[in-house]
MILUM-911465 format. One record per residue (C-alpha): x, y negated, z. Coordinates in pm, whole numbers, plus 50000, padded with zeros to 5 digits. Layout:
XYZ/...
//
This chain:
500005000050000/501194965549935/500554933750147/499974898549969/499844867550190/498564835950040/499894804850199/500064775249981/497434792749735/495174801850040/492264780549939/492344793449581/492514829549705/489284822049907/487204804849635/488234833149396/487084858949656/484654848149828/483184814749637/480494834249440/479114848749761/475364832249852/476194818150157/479824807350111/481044784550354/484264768150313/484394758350668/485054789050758/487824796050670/489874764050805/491604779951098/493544803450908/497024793750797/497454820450533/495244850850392/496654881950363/494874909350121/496334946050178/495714966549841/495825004449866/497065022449602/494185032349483/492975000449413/490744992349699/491584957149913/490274946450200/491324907650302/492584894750664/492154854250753/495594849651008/496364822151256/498584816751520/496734839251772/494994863251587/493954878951277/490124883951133/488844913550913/486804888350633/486574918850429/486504956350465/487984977850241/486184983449928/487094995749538/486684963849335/484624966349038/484714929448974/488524929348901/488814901949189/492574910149308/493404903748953/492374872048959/494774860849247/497334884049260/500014855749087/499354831449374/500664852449676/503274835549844/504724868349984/504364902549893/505934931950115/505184970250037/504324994950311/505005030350304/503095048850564/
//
């Protein structure tokens, strides 16, 4: 599995991911200082909103049928591979 964390990109990442959804709310998502979407290598993601203290599931683990990874992949400020 491979870790992206979006720092300086964050807000893009979230519109991209979320943005669509009905009740999108920006606000939200202020208090994190960086996003981090873990990819399995099967191609689900789920998506993690960190801060300073402590870290928020903002979306389980799911295949992705609407090829939304893609679409932000190239704006992850980090990306570190995990072998379990």
């Amino acid at each position: 599995m491979k870790r992206y964390f979006f720092r300086t990109h964050k807000w893009d990442a979230i519109n991209r991911l979320f943005g669509g959804q009905k009740e999108f709310d920006p606000h939200r998502y202020e208090k994190y200082t960086e996003l981090e979407v873990v990819r399995q290598d099967d191609g689900r993601f789920s998506v993690w909103g960190n801060d300073k203290e402590d870290t928020d599931l903002l979306r389980d683990t799911h295949k992705d049928p609407q090829a939304l990874f893609a679409a932000i992949a190239d704006l992850a400020d980090e990306v570190v591979l995990d072998e379990d």
